[in-house]
C-alpha positions as CSV (number, residue, x, y, z in Angstrom):
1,X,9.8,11.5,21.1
2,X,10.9,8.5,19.1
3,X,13.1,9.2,16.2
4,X,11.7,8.8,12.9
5,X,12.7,4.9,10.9
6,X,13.2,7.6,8.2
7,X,13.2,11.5,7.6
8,X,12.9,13.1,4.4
9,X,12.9,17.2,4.2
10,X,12.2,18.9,1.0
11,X,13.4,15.7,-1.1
12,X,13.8,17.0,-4.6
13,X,15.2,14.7,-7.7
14,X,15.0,16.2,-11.3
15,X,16.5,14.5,-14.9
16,X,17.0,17.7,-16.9
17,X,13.8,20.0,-16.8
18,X,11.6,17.0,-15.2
19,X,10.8,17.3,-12.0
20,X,10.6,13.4,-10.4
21,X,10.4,14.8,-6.8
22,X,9.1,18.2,-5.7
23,X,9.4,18.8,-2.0
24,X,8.8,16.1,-0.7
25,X,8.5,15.9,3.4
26,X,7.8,13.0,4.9
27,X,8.7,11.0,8.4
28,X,7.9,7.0,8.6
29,X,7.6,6.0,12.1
30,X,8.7,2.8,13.9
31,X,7.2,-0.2,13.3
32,X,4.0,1.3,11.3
33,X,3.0,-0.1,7.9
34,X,3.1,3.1,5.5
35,X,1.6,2.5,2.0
36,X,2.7,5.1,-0.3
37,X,0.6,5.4,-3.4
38,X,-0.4,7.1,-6.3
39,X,-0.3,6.3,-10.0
40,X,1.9,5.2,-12.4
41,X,4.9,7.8,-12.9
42,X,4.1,9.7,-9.7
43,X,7.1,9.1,-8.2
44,X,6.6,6.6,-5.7
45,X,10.0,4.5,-7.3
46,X,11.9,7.0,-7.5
47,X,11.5,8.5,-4.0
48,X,12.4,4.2,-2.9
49,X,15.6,4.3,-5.1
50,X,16.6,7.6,-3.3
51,X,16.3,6.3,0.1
52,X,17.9,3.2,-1.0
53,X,20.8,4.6,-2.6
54,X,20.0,3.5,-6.6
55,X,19.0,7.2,-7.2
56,X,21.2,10.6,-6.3
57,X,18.8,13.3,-5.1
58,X,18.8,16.9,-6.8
59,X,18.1,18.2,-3.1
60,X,16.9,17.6,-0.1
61,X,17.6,15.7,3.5
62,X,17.3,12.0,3.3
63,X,17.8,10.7,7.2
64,X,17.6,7.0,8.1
65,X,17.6,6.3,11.6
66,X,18.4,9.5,12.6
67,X,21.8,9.5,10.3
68,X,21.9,11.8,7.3
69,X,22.9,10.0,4.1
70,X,24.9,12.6,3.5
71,X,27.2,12.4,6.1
72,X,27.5,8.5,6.5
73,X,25.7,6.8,2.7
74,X,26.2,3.6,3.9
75,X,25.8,2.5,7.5
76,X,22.7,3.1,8.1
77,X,21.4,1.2,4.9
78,X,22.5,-1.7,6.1
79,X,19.6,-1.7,8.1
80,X,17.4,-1.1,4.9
81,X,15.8,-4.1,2.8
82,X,14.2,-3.6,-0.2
83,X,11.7,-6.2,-2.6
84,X,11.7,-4.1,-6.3
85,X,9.4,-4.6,-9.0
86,X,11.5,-6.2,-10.7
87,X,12.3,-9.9,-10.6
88,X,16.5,-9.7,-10.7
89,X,18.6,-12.6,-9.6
90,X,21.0,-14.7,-11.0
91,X,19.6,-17.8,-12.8
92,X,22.3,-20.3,-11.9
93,X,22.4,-20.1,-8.3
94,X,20.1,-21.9,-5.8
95,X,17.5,-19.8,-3.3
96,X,19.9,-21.2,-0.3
97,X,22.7,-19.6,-2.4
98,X,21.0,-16.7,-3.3
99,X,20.8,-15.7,-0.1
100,X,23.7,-16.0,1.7
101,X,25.1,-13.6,-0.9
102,X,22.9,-11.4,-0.1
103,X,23.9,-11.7,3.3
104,X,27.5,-11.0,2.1
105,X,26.2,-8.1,0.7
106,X,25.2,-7.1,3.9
107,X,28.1,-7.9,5.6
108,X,26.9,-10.4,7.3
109,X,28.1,-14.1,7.2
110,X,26.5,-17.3,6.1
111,X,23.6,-17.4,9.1
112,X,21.8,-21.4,7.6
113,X,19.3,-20.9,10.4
114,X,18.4,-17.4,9.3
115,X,18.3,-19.1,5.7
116,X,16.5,-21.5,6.6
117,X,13.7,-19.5,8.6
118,X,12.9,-17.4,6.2
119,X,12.7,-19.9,2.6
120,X,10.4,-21.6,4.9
121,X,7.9,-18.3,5.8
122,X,8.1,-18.1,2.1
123,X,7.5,-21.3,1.4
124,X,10.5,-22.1,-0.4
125,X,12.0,-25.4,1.2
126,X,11.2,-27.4,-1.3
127,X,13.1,-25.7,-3.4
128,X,16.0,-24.5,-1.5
129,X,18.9,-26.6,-3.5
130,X,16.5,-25.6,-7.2
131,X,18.5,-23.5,-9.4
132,X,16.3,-20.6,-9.5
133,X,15.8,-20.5,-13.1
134,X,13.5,-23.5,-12.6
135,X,11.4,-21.8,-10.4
136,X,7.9,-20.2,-11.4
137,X,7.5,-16.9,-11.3
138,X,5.2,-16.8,-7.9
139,X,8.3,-18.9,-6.5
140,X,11.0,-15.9,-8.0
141,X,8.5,-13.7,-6.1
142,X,8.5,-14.9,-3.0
143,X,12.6,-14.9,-3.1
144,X,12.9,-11.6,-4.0
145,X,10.9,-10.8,-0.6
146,X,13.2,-13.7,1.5
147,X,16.2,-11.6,0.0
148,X,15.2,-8.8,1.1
149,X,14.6,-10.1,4.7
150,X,17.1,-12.4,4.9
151,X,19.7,-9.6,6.7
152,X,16.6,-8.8,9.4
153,X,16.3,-5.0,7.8
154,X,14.5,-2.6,10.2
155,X,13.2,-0.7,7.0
156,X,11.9,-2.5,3.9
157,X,10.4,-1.5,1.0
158,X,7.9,-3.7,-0.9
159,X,7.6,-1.8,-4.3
160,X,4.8,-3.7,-5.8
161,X,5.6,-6.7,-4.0
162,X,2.3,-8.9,-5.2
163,X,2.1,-7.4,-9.1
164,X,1.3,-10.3,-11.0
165,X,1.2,-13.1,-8.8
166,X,-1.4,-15.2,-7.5
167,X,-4.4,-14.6,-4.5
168,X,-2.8,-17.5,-2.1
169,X,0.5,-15.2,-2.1
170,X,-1.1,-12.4,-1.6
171,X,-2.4,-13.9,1.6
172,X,0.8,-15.3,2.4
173,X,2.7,-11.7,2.0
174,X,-0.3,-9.8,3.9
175,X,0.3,-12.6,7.0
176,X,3.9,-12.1,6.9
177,X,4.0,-8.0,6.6
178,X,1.9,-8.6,9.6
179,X,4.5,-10.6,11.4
180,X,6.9,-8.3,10.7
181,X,5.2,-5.1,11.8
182,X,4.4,-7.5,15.4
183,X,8.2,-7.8,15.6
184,X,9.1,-3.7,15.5
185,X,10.0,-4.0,11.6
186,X,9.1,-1.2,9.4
187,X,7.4,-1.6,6.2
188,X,6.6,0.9,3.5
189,X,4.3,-0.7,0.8
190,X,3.9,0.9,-2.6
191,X,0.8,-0.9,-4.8
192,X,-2.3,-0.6,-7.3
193,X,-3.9,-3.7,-5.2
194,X,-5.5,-0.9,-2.8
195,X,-7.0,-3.8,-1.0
196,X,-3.8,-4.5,-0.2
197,X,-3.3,-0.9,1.0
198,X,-6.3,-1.2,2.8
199,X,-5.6,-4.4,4.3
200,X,-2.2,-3.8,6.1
201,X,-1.9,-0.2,6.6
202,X,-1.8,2.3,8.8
203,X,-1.2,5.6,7.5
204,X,-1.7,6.4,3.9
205,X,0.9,8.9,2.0
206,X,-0.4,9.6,-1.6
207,X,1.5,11.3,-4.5
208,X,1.0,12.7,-7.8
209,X,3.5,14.4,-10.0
210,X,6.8,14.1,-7.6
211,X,4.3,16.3,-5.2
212,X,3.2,14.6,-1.7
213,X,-0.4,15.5,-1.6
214,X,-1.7,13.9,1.5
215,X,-0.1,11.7,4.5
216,X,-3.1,10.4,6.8
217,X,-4.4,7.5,9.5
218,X,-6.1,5.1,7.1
219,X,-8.8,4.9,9.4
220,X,-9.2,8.7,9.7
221,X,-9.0,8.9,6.1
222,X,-11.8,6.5,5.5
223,X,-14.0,8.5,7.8
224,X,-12.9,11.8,6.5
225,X,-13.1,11.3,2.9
226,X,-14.8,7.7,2.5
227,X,-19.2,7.3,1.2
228,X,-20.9,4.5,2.6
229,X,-23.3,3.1,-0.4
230,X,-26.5,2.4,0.9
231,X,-28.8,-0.2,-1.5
232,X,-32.8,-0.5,-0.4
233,X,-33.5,-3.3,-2.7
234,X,-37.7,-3.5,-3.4
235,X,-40.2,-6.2,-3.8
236,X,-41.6,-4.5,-7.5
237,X,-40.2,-2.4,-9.9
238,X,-40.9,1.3,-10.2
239,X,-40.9,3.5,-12.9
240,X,-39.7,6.6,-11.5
241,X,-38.9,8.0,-7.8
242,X,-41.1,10.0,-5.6
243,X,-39.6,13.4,-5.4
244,X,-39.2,13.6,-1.7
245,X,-37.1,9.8,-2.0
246,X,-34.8,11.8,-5.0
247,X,-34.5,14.8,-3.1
248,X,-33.4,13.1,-0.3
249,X,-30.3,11.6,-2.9
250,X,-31.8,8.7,-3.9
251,X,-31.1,7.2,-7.3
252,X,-33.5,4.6,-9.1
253,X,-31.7,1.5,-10.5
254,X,-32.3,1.1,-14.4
255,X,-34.8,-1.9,-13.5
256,X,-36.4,-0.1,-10.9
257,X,-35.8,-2.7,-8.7
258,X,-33.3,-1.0,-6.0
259,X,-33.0,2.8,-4.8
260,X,-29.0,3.6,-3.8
261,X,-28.2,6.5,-1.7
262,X,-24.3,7.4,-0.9
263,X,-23.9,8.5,2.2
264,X,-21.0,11.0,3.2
265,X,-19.0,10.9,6.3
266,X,-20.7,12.5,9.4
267,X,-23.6,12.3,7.6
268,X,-27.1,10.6,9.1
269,X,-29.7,10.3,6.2
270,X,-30.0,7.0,6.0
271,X,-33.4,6.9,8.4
272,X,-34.4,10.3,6.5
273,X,-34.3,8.0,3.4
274,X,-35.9,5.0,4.7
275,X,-39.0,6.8,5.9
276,X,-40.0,8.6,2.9
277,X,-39.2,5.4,0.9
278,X,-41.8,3.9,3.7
279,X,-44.4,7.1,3.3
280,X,-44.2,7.2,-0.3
281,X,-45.5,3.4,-0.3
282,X,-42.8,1.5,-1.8
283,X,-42.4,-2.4,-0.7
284,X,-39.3,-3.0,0.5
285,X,-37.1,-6.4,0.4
286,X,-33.9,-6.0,1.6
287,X,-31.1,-3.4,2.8
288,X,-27.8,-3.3,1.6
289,X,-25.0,-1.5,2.7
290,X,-20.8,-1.3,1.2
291,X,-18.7,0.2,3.2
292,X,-15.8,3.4,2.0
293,X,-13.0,2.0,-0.1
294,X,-9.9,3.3,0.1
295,X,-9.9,3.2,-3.7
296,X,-13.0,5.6,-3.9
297,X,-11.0,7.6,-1.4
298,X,-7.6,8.1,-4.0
299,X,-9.6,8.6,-6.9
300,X,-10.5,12.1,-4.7
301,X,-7.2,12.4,-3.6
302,X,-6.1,12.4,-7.3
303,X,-8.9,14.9,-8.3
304,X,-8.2,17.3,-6.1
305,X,-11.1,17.2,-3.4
306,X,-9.2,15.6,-0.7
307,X,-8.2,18.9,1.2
308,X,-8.5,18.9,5.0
């Protein structure tokens, strides 16, 4: 069995009597896209800064590669990259210059190719010789993700990597995550765009209050947990169900004009629906159907129905 891009068992990290981490148990396997999530304050930063070396754990093994942190802290993150939320560099140096000191960082020396490869997968070669202070802030963006590449880590992070920027890089992250994962990188994605989670990965971690609640197949997950929405839209308005249509789970629009029914997984009443819509008389135009979001999913998750 392949050893784990990164192990941690019963990670703990308090601040006083506040508990950041509780327990936290988790491997991320090679060259999967992992997208941990959860919201605001659950402890998704925290557990990154740990693993990354910003934050000292109250307890717990942290093991990347195989190598306990505690027993070797910094070999092995060498082979770590990480993309914050925060946009940090200094303002008076150029991209090109930006990153081959953060190849020096790294230990590695000045690779031009390498620098040059990836300012132009972020489309940054115009701007390669720019101080960075006259770059826009989708620009800053995209360099804090070629810094974090630029040392070809086997283990990033992208902690919010898209907040605030625009749709086309978006795109242009999602097609180069991609990329990445094709190459045997591993990428652990933490965002509140859960099309983006829903886009790239595939498993799902999601915590809540420093607690792990759930780690999953997205795909399993979906099926699991996820509703399909079914909308039978009708030729005329009506002014109340029949009651074998509502008892069915039905649910009259307020114009009367459409009749939605969710549909759980493993369930089949879709033609159930259909027929007593058809017996009870009512014209039908169209059929609509929206498939389970991962969105509906978390909010579940969250609540507390998302047990196995």
């Amino acid at each position: 069995m392949n050893t784990p891009v990164l192990s941690l068992e019963g990670l703990q990290k308090s601040y006083g009597s506040f508990t950041a981490l509780n327990d936290v148990t988790l491997d991320i396997r090679q060259g999967e896209i992992f997208a941990l999530l959860g919201p605001n304050g659950a402890g998704k930063s925290t557990l990154i800064g740990t693993v990354c070396g910003m934050v000292k754990k109250t307890a717990g093994k942290v093991r990347l590669f195989g190598i306990d942190i505690d027993d070797d802290p910094v070999g092995p993150r060498y082979r770590v990259g990480l993309v914050p939320q925060e946009i940090n560099f200094d303002p008076f140096f150029t991209p090109t210059e930006c990153l081959e000191i953060q190849q020096g960082y790294y230990g590695q020396k000045p690779d031009p190719e390498r620098i040059r490869e990836v300012l132009e997968a972020m489309q940054l070669t115009s701007k390669a010789n720019v101080v960075t202070r006259a770059l826009s802030g989708g620009m800053r963006r995209r360099l804090l993700i070629a810094k974090a590449l630029v040392h070809r880590p086997q283990l990033v992070f992208l902690d919010e990597p898209t907040a605030g920027v625009d749709v086309e890089l978006r795109r242009d992250l999602w097609t180069y995550v991609r990329r990445l994962r094709a190459e045997g990188t591993t990428v652990v994605l933490t965002t509140h765009y859960l099309e983006e989670a829903e886009e790239l990965a595939d498993r799902v971690g999601v915590i809540d209050g420093g607690r792990l609640l759930l780690v999953e197949e997205k795909a399993t997950l979906l099926q699991r947990l996820g509703e399909r929405r079914i909308i039978v839209h009708l030729e005329k308005p009506q002014a109340a169900l029949p009651p074998q249509v509502a008892e069915l789970g039905g649910v009259l629009s307020e114009d009367g004009l459409s009749v939605s029914y969710r549909e759980k997984a493993g369930a089949r009443g879709l033609r159930p629906l259909l027929a007593a819509i058809q017996t009870a008389g009512m014209p039908v135009n169209d059929l609509e159907t929206q498939r389970p979001r991962l969105e509906d999913v978390l909010i579940q998750v969250l609540r507390g129905r998302g047990e196995a």
